[in-house]
C-alpha positions in Angstrom: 18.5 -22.2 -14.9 16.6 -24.0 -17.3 13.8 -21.7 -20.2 10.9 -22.4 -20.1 9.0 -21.8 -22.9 5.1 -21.7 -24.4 4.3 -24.5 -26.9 2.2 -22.6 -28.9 4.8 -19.3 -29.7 8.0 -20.7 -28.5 7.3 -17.5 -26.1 9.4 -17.4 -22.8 7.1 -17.9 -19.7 10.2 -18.1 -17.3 12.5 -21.2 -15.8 13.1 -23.7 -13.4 16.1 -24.4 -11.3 17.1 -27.1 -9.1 19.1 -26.4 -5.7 19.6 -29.9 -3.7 16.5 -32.0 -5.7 14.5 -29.2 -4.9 12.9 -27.3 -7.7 11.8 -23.8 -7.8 10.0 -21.9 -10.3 10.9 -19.0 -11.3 9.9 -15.6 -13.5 11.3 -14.7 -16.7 13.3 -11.6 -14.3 14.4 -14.4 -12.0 12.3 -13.9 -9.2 10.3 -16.9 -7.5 7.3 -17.9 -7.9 7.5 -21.4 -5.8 10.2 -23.0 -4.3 10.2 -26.0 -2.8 8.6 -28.3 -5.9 9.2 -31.1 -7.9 10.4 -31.0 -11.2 6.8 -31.0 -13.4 5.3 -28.8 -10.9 7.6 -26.2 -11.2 7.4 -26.7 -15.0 3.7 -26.4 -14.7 3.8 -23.3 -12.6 6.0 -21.5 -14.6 3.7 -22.7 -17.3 0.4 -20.8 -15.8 1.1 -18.5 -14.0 5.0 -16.9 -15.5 3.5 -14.3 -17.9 0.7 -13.4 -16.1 2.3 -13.1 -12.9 3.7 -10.0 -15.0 0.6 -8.3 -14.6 0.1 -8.8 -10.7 1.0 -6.5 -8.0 4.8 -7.8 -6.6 6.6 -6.4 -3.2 9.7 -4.5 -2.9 12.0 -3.5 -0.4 15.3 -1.6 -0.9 17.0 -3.7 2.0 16.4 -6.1 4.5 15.3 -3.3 7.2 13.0 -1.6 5.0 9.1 -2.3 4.6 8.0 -4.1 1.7 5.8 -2.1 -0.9 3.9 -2.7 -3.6 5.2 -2.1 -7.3 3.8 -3.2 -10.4 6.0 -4.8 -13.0 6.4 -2.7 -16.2 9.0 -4.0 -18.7 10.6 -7.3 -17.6 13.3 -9.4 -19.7 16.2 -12.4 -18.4 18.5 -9.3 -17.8 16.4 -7.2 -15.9 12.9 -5.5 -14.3 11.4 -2.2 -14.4 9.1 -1.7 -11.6 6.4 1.6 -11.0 6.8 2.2 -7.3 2.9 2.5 -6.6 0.2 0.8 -6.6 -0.2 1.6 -10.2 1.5 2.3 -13.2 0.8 5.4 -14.1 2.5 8.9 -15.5 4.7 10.5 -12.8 4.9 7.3 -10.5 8.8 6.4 -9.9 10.3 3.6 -11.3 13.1 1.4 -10.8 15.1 -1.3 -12.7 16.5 -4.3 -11.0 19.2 -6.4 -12.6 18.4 -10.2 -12.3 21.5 -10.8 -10.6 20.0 -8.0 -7.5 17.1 -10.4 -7.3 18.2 -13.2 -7.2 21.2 -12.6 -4.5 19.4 -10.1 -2.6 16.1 -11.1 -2.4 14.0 -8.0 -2.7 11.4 -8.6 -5.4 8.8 -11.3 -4.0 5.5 -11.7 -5.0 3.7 -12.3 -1.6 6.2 -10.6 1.4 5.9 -12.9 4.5 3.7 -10.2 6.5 2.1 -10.7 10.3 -1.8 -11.2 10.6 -3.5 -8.5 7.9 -6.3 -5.4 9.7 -9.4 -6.5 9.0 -11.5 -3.0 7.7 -15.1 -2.9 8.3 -17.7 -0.1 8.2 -17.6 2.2 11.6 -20.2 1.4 13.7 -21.4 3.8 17.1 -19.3 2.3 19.4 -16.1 3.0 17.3 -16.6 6.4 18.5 -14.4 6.8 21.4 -11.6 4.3 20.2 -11.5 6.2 17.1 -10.9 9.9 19.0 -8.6 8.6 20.7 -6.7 7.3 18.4 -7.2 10.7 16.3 -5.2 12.4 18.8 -2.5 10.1 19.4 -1.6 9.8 15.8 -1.0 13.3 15.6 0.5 14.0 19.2 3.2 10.8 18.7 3.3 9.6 14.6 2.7 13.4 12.8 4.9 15.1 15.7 7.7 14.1 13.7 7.1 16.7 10.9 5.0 19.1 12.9 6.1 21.4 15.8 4.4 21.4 19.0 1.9 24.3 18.8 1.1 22.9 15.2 0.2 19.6 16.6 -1.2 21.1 20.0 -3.8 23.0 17.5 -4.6 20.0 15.3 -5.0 17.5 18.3 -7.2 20.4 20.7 -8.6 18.1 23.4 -11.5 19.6 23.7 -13.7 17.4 20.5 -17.0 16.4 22.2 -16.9 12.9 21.5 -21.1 12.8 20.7 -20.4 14.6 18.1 -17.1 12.9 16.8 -19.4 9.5 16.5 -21.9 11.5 14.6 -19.8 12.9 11.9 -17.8 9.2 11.8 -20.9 8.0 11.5 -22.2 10.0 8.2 -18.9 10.0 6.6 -18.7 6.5 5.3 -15.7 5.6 7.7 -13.7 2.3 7.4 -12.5 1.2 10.5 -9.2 -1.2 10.2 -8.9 -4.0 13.4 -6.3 -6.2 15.0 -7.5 -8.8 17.1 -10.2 -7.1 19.2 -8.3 -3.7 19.1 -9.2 -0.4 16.9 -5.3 -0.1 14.9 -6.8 3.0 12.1 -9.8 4.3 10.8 -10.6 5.9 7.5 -13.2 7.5 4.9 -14.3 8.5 1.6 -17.2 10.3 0.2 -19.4 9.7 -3.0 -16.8 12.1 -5.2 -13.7 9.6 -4.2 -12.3 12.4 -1.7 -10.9 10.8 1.7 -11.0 12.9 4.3 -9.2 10.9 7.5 -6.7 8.3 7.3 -5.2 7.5 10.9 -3.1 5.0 12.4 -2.5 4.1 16.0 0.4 4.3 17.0 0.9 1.0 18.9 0.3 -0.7 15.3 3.1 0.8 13.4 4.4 -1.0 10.3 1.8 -3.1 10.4 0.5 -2.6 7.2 -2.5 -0.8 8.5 -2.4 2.6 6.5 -1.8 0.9 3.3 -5.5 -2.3 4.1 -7.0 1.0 4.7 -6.5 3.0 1.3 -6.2 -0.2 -0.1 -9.9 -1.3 0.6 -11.3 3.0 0.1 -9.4 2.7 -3.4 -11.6 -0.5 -3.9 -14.8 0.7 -2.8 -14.3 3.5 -5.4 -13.6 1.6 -8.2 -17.0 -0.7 -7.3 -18.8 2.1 -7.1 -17.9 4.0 -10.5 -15.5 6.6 -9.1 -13.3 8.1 -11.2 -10.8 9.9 -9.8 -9.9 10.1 -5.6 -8.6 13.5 -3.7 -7.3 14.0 -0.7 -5.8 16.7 1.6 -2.7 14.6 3.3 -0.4 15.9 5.9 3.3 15.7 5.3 3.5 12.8 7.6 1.4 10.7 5.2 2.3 12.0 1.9 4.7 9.4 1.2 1.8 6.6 1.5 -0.2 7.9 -1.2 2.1 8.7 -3.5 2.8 5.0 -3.3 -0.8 3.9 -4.3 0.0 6.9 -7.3 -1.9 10.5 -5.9 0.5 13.0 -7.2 0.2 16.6 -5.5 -2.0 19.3 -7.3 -1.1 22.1 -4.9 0.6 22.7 -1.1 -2.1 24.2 1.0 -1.4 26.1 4.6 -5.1 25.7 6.6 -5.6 27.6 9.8 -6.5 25.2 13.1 -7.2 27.2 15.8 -5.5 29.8 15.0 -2.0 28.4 13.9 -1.2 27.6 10.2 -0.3 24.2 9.2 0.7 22.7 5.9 -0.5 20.1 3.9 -0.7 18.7 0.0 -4.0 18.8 -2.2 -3.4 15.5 -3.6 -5.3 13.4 -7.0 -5.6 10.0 -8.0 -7.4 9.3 -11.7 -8.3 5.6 -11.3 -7.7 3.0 -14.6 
């Protein structure tokens, strides 16, 4: 590998290395940025974009079968990375280093994953109402069964919502709806304090990255709108997601739904 370095402070912005006359440009951690160039324009890349792709939101994954998520970069050098396993850096979120060699060999630091057709979210509208009560209940009767027993998830998911009034409340909650192709894949909301009160995913789109467009695009409605801070009450099945975007749990909570107790995680979020 060959340095790269800034004219102006002899700083390192990252290097370049050539496999077969091809060129690829890489960080000052080892990870690519491009591969695939010639010579000056993997220079040039490495150039622009080497140090502040430090600042950027990269992709993980602990192996090749595992999903990719986001991490930010927090200390990087030629030996090594420390990454915040969130979608910020912040106190409490977990971190990780990576040797350059383990990125380089393995492949599991990239800065854009290779990922199928993104949900598109848009604003619930009065026809979302049925799709979305459906899909209510078979997130809880198939994804949260996992960590909930039957008569726990047989009193969350009571079939007997009037789906009238379902589309009214979706309709005055400020609810995101996320879609694949023609087809309703998870719906959330958030109100004017930052507190989101759904977040549910079809299960027929699994791993599909809609959970995370969903608090992705909430999380950035918030921050446009001068929100501080974002709360949520999250079930154990969907704990793990936001402590990835960096809630942290305040409190376990046991609610009463119809009668049988559940449990679930008062969770914050105090956006930078």
């Amino acid at each position: 590998m060959q340095e790269i370095r800034r004219e102006s402070d002899d700083e390192l912005c990252g290097f370049i290395t050539e496999v077969h006359g091809q060129w690829s440009a890489l960080t000052i951690f080892g990870a690519p940025l491009a591969r695939g160039l010639d010579r000056a324009h993997a220079e040039a890349l490495v150039t622009s974009t080497g140090l502040t792709s430090l600042s950027e939101r990269w992709h993980y994954r602990a192996s090749a079968d595992d999903d990719w998520q986001t991490v930010v970069v927090v200390e990087a050098s030629p030996r090594s990375v420390t990454l915040a396993l969130g979608y910020y850096s912040m106190p409490g979120v977990e971190t990780l280093t990576l040797s350059s060699e383990q990125i380089i060999s393995d492949g599991l630091l990239v800065r854009e994953p290779p990922r199928p057709d993104p949900a598109v979210v848009r604003p619930f509208r009065e026809g979302d109402g049925p799709a979305t009560l459906d899909l209510f209940h078979r997130a809880i009767r198939q994804t949260a069964a996992r960590d909930y027993s039957p008569e726990q998830v047989a009193a969350w998911a009571a079939s007997n919502a009037d789906v009238t009034l379902w589309t009214a409340r979706r309709a005055s909650a400020r609810t995101f709806v996320a879609q694949l192709d023609s087809d309703v894949a998870g719906f959330t909301d958030v109100d004017d304090t930052g507190y989101v009160d759904m977040l549910y995913v079809d299960p027929r789109f699994a791993r599909r990255r809609v959970a995370t467009a969903l608090l992705e695009h909430v999380l950035t409605w918030a921050q446009e709108h001068g929100v501080r801070a974002m709360s949520a009450d999250v079930s154990i099945t969907a704990r793990p997601l936001f402590e990835r975007f960096g809630f942290v749990v305040v409190r376990e909570q046991h609610p009463v739904r119809n009668g049988v107790e559940l449990t679930n995680f008062h969770m914050h979020m105090t956006l930078p």
